[in-house]
Structures are given as C-alpha cells and as structure tokens.
GUKOLMI-52762 format. One record per residue (C-alpha): chain; z, x, y. Coordinates in nm, 4 decimals. Layout:
# residues N
REC|chain|pz|px|py
REC|A|Z|X|Y
...
This chain:
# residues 433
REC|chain|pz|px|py
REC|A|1.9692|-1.9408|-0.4944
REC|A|2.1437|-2.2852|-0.6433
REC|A|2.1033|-2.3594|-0.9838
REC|A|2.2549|-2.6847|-1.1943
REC|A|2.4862|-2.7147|-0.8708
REC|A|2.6290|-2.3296|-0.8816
REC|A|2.5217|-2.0564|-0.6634
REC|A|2.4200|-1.7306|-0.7925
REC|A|2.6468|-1.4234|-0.7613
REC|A|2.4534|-1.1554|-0.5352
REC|A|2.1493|-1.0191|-0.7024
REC|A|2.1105|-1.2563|-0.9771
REC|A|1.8161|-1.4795|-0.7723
REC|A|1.6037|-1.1975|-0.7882
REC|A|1.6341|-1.1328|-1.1071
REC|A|1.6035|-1.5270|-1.1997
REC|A|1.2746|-1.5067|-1.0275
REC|A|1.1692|-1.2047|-1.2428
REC|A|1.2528|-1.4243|-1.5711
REC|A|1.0477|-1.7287|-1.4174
REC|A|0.7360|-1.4555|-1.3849
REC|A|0.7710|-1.3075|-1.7412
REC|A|0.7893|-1.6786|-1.8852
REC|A|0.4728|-1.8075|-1.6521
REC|A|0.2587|-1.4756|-1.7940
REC|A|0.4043|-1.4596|-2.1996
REC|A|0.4668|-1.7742|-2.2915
REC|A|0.2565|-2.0133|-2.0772
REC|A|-0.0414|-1.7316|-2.0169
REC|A|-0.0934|-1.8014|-1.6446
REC|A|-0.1594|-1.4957|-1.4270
REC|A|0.1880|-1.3944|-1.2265
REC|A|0.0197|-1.3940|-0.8908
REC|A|-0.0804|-1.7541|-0.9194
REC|A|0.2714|-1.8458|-1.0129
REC|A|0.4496|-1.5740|-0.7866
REC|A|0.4585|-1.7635|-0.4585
REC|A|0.6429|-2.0681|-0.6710
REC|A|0.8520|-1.7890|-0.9178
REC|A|1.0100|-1.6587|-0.5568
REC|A|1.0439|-2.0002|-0.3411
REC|A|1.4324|-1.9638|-0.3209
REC|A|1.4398|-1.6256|-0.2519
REC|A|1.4708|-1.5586|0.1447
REC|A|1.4400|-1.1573|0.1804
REC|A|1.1461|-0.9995|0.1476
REC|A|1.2494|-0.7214|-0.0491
REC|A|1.4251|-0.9671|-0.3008
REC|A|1.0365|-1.1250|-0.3276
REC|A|0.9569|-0.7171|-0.4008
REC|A|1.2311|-0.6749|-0.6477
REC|A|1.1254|-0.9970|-0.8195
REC|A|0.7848|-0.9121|-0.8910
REC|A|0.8435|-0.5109|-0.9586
REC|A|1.0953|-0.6025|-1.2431
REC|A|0.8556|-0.8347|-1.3535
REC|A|0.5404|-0.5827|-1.3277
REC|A|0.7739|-0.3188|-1.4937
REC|A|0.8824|-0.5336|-1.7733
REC|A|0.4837|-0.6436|-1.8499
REC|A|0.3826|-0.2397|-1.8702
REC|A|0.6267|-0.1498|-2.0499
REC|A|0.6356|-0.4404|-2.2399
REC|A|0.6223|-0.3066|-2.5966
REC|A|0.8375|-0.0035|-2.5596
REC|A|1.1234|-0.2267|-2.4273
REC|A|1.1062|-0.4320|-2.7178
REC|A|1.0750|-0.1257|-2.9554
REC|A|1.4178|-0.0520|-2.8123
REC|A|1.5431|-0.4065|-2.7918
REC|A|1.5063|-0.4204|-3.1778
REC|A|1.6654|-0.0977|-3.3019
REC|A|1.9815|-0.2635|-3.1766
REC|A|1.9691|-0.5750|-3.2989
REC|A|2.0031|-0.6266|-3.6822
REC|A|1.7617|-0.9403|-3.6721
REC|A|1.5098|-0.9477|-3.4749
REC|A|1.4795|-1.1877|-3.2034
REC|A|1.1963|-1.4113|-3.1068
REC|A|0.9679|-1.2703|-2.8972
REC|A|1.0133|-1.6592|-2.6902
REC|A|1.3961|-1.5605|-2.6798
REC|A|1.5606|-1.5853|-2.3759
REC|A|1.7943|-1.3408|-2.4884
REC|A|1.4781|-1.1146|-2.5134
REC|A|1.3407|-1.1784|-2.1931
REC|A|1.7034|-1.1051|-1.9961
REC|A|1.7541|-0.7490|-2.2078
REC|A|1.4051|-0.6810|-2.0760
REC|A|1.4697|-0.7032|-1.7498
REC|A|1.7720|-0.5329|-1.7635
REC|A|1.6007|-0.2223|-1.9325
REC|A|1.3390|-0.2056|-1.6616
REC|A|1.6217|-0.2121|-1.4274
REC|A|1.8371|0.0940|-1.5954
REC|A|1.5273|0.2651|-1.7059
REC|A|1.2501|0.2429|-1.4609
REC|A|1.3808|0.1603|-1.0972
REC|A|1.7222|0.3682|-1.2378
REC|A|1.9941|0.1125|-1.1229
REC|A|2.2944|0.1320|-1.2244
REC|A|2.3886|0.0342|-1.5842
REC|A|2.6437|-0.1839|-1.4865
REC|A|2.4577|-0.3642|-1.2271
REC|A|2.1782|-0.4023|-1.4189
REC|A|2.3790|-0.5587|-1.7379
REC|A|2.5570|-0.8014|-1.4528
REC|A|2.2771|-0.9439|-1.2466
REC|A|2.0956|-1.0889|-1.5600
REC|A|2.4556|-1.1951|-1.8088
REC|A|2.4508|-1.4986|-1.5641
REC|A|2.1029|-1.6438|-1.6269
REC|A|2.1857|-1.6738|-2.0561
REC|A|2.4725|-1.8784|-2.1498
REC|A|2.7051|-1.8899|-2.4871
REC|A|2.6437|-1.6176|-2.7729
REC|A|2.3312|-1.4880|-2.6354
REC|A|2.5070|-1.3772|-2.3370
REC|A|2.7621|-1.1644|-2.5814
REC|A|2.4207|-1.0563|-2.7440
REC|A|2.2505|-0.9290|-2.4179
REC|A|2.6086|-0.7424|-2.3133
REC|A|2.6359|-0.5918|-2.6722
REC|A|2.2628|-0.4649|-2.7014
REC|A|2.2463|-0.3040|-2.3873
REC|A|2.5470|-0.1320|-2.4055
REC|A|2.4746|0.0263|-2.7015
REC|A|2.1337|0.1140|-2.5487
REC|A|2.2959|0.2786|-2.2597
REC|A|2.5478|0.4432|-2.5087
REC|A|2.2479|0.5981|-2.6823
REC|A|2.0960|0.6923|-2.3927
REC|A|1.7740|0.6375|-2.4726
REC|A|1.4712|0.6693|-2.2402
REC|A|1.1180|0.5444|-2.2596
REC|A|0.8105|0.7404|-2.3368
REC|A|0.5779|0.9037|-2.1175
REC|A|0.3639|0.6416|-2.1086
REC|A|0.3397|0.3109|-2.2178
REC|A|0.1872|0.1392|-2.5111
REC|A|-0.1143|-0.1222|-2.4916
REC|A|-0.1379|-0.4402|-2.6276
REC|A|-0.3048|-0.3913|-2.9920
REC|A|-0.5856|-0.6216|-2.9270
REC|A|-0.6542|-0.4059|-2.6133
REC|A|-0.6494|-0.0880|-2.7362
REC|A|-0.8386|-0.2097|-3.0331
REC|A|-1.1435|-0.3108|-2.7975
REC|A|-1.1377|-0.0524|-2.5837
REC|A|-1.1228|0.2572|-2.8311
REC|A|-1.3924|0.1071|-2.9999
REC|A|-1.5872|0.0525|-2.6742
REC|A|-1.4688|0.4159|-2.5367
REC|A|-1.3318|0.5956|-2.7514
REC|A|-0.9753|0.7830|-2.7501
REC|A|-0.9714|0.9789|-2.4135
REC|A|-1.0248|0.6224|-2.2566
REC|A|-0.7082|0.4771|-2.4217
REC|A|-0.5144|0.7323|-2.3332
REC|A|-0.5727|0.7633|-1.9852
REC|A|-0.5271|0.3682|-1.9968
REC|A|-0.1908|0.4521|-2.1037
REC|A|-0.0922|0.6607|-1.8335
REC|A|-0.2993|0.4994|-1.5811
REC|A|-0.0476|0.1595|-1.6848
REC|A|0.2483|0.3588|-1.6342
REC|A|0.3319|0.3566|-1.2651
REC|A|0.1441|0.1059|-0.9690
REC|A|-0.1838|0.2687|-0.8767
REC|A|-0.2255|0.4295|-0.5215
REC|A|-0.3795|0.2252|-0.2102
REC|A|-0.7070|0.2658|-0.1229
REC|A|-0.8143|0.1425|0.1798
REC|A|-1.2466|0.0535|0.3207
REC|A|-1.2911|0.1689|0.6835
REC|A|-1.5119|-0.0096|0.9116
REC|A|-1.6612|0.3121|1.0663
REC|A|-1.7409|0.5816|0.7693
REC|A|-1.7769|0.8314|1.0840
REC|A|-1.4201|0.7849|1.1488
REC|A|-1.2986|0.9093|0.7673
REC|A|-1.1521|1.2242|0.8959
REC|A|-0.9760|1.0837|1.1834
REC|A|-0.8113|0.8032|1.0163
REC|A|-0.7443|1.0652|0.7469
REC|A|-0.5326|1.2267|0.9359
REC|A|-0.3775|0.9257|1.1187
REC|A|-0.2731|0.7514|0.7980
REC|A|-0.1798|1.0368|0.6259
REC|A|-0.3903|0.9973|0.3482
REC|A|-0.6957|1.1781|0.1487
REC|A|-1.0319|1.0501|0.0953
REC|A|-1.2665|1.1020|-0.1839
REC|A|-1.5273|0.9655|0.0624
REC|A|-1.6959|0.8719|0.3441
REC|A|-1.5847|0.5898|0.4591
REC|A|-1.2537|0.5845|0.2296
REC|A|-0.8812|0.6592|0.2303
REC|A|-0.6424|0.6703|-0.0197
REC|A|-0.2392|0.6545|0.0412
REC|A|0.0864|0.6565|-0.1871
REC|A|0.1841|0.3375|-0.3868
REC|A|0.3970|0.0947|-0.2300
REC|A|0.2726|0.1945|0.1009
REC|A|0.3639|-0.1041|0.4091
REC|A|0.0172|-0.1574|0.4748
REC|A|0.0815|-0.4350|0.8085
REC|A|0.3095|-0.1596|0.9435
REC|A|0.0101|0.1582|0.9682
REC|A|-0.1852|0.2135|1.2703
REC|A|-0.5656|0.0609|1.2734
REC|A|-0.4314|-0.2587|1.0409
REC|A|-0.3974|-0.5338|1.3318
REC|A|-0.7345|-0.3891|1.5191
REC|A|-0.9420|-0.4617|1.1923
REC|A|-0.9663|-0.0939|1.0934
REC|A|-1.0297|-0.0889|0.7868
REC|A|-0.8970|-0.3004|0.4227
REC|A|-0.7442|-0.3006|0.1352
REC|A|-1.0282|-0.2116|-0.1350
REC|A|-0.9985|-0.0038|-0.4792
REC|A|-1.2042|0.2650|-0.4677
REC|A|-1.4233|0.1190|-0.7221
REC|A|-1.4557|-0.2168|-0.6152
REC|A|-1.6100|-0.0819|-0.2800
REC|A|-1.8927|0.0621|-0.4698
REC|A|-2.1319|-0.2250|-0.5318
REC|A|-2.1500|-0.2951|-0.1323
REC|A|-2.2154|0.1346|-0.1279
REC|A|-2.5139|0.0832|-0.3764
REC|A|-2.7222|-0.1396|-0.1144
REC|A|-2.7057|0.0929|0.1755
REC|A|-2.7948|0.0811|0.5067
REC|A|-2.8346|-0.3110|0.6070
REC|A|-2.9606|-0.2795|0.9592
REC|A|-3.2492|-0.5825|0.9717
REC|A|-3.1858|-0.6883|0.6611
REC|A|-3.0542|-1.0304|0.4645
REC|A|-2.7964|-1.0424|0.1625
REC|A|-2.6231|-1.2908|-0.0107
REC|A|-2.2603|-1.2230|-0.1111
REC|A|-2.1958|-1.4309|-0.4046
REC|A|-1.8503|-1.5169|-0.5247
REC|A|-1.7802|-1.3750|-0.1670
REC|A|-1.4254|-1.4314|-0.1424
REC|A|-1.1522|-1.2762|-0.0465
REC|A|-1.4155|-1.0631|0.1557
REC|A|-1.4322|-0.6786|0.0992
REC|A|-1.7528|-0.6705|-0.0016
REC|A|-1.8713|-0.9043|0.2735
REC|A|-1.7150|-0.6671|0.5005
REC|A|-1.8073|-0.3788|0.3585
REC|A|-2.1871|-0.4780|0.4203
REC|A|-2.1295|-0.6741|0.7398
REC|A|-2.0379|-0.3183|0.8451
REC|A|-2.3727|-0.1551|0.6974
REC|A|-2.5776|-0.3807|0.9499
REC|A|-2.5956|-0.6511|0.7102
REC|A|-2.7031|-1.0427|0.8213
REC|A|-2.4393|-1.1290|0.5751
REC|A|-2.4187|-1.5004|0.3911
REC|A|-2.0772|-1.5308|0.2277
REC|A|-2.0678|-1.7867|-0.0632
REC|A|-1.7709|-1.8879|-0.2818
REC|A|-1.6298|-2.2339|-0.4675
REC|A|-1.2911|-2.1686|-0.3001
REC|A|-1.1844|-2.2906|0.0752
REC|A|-0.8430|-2.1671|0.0117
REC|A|-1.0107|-1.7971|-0.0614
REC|A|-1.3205|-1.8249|0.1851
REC|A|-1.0649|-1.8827|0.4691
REC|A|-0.9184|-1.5606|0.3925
REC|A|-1.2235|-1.4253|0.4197
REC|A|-1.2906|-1.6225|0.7598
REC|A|-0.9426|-1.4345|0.8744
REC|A|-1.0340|-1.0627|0.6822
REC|A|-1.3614|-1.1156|0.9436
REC|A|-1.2106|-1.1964|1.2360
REC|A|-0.9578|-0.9411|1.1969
REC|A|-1.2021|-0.6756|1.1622
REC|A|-1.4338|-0.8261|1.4293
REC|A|-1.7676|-0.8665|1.1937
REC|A|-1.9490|-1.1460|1.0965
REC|A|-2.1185|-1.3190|0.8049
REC|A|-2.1975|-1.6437|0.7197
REC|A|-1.9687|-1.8568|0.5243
REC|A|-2.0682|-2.0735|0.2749
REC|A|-1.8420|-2.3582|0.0479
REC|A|-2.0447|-2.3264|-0.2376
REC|A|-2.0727|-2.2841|-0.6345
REC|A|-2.2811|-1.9798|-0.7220
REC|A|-2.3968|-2.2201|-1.0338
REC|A|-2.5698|-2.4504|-0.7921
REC|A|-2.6201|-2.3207|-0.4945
REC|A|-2.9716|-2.3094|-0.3553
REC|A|-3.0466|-2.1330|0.0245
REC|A|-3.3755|-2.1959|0.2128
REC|A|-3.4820|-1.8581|0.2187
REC|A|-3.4953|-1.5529|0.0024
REC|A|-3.2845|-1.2182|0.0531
REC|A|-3.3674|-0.8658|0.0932
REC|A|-3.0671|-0.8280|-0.1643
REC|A|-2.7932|-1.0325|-0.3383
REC|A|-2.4678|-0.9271|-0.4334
REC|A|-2.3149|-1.0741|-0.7801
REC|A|-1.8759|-1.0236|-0.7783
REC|A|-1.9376|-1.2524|-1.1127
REC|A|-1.5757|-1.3826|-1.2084
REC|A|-1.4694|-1.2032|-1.5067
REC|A|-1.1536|-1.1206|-1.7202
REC|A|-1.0265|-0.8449|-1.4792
REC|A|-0.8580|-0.6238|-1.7463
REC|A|-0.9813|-0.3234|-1.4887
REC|A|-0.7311|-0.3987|-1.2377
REC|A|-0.4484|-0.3944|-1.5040
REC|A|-0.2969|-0.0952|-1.2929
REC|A|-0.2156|-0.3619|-1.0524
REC|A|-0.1691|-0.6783|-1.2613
REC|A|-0.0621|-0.5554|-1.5940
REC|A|0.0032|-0.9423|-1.6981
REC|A|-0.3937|-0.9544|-1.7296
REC|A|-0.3137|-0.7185|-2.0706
REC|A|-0.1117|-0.9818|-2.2073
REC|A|-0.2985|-1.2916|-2.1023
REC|A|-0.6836|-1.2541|-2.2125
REC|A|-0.8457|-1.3004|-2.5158
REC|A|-1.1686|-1.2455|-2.6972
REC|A|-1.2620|-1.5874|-2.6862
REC|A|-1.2164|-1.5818|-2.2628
REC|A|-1.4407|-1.2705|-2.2775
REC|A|-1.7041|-1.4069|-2.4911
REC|A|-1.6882|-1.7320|-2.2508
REC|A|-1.7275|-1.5187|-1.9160
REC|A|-1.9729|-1.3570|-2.0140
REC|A|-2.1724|-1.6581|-2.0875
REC|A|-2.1018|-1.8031|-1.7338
REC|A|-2.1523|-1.4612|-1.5928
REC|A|-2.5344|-1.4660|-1.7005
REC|A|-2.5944|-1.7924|-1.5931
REC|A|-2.4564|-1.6825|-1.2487
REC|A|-2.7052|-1.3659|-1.2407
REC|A|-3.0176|-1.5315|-1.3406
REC|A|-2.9358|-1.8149|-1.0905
REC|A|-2.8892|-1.4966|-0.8189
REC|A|-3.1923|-1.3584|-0.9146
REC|A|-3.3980|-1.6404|-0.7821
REC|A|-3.2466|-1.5518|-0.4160
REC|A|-3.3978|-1.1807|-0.4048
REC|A|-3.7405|-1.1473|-0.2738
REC|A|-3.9971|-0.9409|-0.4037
REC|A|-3.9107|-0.6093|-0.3515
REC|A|-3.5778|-0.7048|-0.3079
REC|A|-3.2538|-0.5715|-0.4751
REC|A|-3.0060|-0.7530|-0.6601
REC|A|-2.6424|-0.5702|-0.7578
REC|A|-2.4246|-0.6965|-1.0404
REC|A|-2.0400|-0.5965|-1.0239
REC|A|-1.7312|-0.6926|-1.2907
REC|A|-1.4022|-0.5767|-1.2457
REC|A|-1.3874|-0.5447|-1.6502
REC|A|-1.3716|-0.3217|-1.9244
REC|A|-1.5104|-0.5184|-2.1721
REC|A|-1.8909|-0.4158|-2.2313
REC|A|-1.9533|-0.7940|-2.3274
REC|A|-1.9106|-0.8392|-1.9672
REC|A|-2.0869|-0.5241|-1.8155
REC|A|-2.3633|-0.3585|-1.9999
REC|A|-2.4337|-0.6353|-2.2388
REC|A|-2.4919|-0.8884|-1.9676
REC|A|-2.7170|-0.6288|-1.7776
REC|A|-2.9171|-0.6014|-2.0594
REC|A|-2.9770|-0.9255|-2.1626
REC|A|-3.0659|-1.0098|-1.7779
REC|A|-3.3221|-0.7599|-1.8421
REC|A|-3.5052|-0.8794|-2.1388
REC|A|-3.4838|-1.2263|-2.0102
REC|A|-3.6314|-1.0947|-1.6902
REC|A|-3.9280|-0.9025|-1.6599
REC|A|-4.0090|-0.9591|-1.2920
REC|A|-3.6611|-0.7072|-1.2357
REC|A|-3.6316|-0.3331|-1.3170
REC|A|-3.3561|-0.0976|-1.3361
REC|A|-3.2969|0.0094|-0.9701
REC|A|-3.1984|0.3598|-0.8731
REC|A|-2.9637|0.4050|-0.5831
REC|A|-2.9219|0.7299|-0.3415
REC|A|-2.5929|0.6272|-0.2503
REC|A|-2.3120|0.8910|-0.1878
REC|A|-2.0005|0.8411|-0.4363
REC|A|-1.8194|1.0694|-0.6128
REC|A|-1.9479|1.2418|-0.8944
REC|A|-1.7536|1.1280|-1.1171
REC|A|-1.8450|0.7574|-1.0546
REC|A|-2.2060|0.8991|-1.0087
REC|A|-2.5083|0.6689|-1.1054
REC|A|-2.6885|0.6883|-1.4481
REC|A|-3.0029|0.6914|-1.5440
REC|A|-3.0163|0.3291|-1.5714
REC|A|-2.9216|0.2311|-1.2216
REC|A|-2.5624|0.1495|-1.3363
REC|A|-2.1900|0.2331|-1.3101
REC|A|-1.9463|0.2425|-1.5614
REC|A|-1.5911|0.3387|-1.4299
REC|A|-1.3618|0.4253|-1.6899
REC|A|-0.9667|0.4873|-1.6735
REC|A|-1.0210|0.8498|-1.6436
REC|A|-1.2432|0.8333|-1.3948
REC|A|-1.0896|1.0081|-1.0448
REC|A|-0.7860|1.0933|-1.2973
REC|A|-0.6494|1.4236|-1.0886
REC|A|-0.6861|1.2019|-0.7859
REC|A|-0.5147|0.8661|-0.8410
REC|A|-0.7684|0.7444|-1.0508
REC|A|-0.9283|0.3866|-0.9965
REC|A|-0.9975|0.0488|-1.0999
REC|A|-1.2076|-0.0164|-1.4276
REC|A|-1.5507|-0.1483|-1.3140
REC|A|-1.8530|-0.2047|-1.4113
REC|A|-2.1971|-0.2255|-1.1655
REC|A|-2.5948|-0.2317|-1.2145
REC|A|-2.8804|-0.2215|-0.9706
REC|A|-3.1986|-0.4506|-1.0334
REC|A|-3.4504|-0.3794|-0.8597
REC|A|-3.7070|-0.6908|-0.8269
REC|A|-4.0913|-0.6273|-0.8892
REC|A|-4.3184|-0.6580|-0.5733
REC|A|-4.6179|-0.8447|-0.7885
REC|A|-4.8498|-0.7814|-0.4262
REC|A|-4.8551|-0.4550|-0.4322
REC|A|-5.0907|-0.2250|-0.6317
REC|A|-4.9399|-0.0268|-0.9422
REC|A|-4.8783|0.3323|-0.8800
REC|A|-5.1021|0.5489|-1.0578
C-alpha cells in the first residue's frame, strides 16, 4: 500500500487497514462491515483482508481491557480519539491475542503515527511487554450494555455475554435436506444440535468444504434458523418473507415446501438472495419492495417478520455493534419495528400464522413489541408451535423465544434472538366449547 507518495514496509498495510476500521466504528459510529470492503481496497492478499479485520474485531472485544492497560503506562491519559491510542491498541491485540511477536507487533504499527506519539507508542508498549501483562479471561462490556442487559437479564446473562465476546463464535451451517444431518455430519466434520443443522470450528473456509458449490446447505446461526423452524411443514402452502434478504430464511422455508414470496427494500441484498437460491437450487419469489408499503393481491397462509433491529445479538460476530448503538436507536427501531408487524399482519389470512424474529437483546425490541402487537390486535393470539429445537431454546408458554447468551453455552452457544408466534383468529369458525 502507497501512502503520501511512500510505500509501506511489509505488514504495515494490514495493519493501516485495521486503524481505518477502528476509526469508521469509534469515532464515526458506522458498522465495520459496511466500511470493510473500502478499509481493505489496497490490500491484495486475502489473508492480509483477514488480518485486517481480526485485529480490528480483536481490538473492538477487547476494547476496554486494552485501554485499562494502555493507561497504567501512561502518566496522562490519552484521548480516547488519539491516534496514539488507536496504534497501541492494535499492537496489544497483536502481542496479546493472535501472540505475534513483540517486536513485530511494536514495528508494523510505529510507521502509521509520526513525531512524539510515535516515541509514545514505542515507550508504552515496551513497558507493557516488560511487565508482561496479559488480559483477563474475558472481556469487559461496554457500561451502557451491561447496564441494559443485567437489568433486562440479570447477572448469569452478563457474564456469559462476557465470555461469549471473547473469542469468534463457531459456524453453524442450515442444510437443505434435514434427512441428510447425520451424513453431512460426518462429511463436514462437525456436530449438530439438530435436525437439519451443523455446527463447525471458528474460522472454518466455508467455499473450500464439500456440499458448498452444490447448494448444500448455508451459513445460518443456530438461532436465526429458528423462526423459519416455527412454521413447519410448507407443502401447499403460501408465506411471505419480509425483510427477506440476504435469504436464509427464504431458503430455509423454500426447503419446507414453501410457495415462498421474498420481499426486501434492497436490490444490492435481494440479488444475493437471487444467487443464495440458485445456488441451492430452490425457489421463491422476489420482490423489490418496502415492508412499510408493500401491499400483495392475496393473503398468506403465514408471514415471516426479520424486522430490522439493533443487532446487539450477533455481537459474537460483529462486536463493533457494542460500541455503536444507543438507547435512542433502540427506542427508534422499535417504533418502526411495530409499524412493520401490524402492516404484516394484514397479509395473514384467517387462520393463518404470522412469526416475528429480532436479532436483539433489547426487550424494547422483542417482548415489548410482541405485546403491544397484541393489545393493539385482537383478531391475533399467541400461537403455539410443535416444532423440534433444542431444549434449551424450547418454546414458552406464550408462543415465544427468547435466546439468551447462555443459551447452548457447553455447545458453542448462539446468537441472541428474540421470536413470537401469532396465531390469527379464524372469525368463520364456531368457538370451541
């Protein structure tokens, strides 16, 4: 990489990139994979692109244990906007979580400060290296986080959050044909915690395993694949997939016998989806539409709700979503997510079914929007669902899901998730007595 005319020594573009991605997600808030494709443009190798976004991923879960150690060498403090900060960062991560070499860590980021700060970076870390000092078992959350969430959880929840943040969560992977679970099992490797599910090691080369170019199976947390699970058996029937895009869910219930319509705001996203389908060789309808505003000629026999939310479940595998969302993002979501789900509701037929699904923690977005789609709608019921999961992710009472970080804890855990079942009233049928 060329910078201000002068080429970087070996190393240092990677590490470059991996400043650009801290700067994009802590000081201008913008989620790192938006900006990672731009963060990594002068970077050639692939496993440079890897290194770039792993020191950046480190540095962002371990964010305020670096800087714990950062200032007990440092007599003043330095802005947390310091570049100065940002480079001793990185150069932890390097020394203490991928274990390079304290010397090449300290001299691929010296040449991306200039002047005093670059005497300040050499003398900090050295004397961190000198002190050998190590970072905790696991990591600390953001304050405003853990705040919400132990109020919301309680304790255990926080804790497993902690160690759940601590290291990139395993790959889970959707297959086409839940018959097949054993075989591909054994194929890949892997275990499954069921039917129709596989899970393998972190940082697996998923393009490279057998069953990925024939359309398999998919990339799909654990949790995410539940909502799709909750409907069943398709075979004759209609949904709606709203918010469709990037497509496991369509897939997931194109593969249940579904006649599937696929509808999302995004052509950049649904045309991932259009290549996720034809990849995997099932079909659904695609739709360019906004979920807001979009009206279909018929009714469904269910419709599917992936509302857009603040994603702090999937902060195993984008920890920058810990440092970039705020109450007042939550509290507007949430707003637009129950406009979204009384819009759906109008879509399900009587006697239909109609499945809500966040990838959030935040109750504002799960249960409290489920229950205020409930009051506001009398015509829809809590709807109870035979589906097979785990126990641990098992149905309540109410028709819902609530995954927590210590869900599937022994086994990998999963993503933080939250899902209800309505179930709408058929007014032409007689009451039961």
């Amino acid at each position: 990489m060329i910078e201000d005319g002068k080429a970087d020594p070996p190393g240092v573009a990677a590490r470059r990139a991996a400043l650009k991605l801290l700067d994009a997600v802590l000081r201008r808030g913008l989620p790192m994979e938006a900006t990672l494709s731009s963060a990594t443009a002068g970077l050639d190798r692939g496993d440079d692109r890897a290194l770039a976004h792993a020191l950046a991923a480190g540095v962002l879960r371990w964010l305020f244990d670096l800087d714990a150690l950062i200032d007990s060498a440092t007599k003043k403090r330095l802005p947390d906007d310091a570049k100065a900060r940002f480079v001793l960062r990185i150069a932890l991560a390097q020394a203490l979580l991928l274990e390079t070499p304290g010397h090449a860590a300290i001299s691929t980021v010296l040449p991306l400060v200039d002047g005093g700060p670059r005497k300040l970076v050499h003398g900090v870390f050295g004397t961190l290296m000198r002190q050998g000092v190590s970072l905790p078992e696991a990591p600390q959350l953001p304050e405003p986080v853990a705040m919400r969430w132990q109020k919301a959880w309680g304790d255990a929840a926080i804790d497993a959050a902690a160690v759940a943040l601590a290291a990139p969560a395993p790959l889970d992977l959707t297959l086409a044909d839940h018959a097949a679970t054993n075989e591909w099992s054994e194929r890949l490797g892997g275990v499954s915690l069921m039917p129709g599910h596989v899970r393998l090691p972190a940082g697996t080369r998923v393009t490279e395993l057998p069953g990925f170019s024939q359309g398999q199976w998919w990339i799909q947390d654990i949790a995410a694949s539940l909502p799709s699970r909750l409907l069943g058996d398709g075979r004759g029937k209609t949904v709606l997939d709203l918010c469709a895009a990037p497509g496991g869910k369509t897939m997931q219930l194109a593969a249940s016998g579904w006649n599937v319509t696929s509808v999302d705001s995004s052509e950049v996203r649904l045309r991932r989806l259009s290549e996720n389908l034809e990849r995997t060789s099932l079909s659904a309808k695609i739709v360019v539409a906004d979920a807001l505003f979009y009206s279909p000629e018929a009714r469904f026999d269910a419709v599917l709700v992936d509302a857009p939310c603040s994603a702090t479940g999937i902060f195993r595998r984008h920890p920058d979503v810990l440092h970039r969302v705020r109450q007042g993002a939550i509290r507007d979501l949430a707003g637009q997510q129950q406009a979204i789900l009384a819009r759906a509701a109008d879509a399900v037929r009587p006697g239909g079914q109609l499945v809500y699904a966040v990838c959030s923690l935040e109750p504002e977005e799960g249960e409290a929007v489920a229950d205020s789609f409930l009051a506001s709608h009398t015509g829809f019921e809590a709807g109870i669902s035979k589906a097979t999961i785990p126990a641990q992710l098992a149905t309540n009472a109410n028709g819902r899901v609530r995954v927590l970080p210590d869900a599937l804890g022994a086994e990998g855990g999963a993503d933080g998730f939250f899902v209800a079942l309505f179930h709408r009233k058929d007014e032409s049928q007689p009451a039961s007595a």
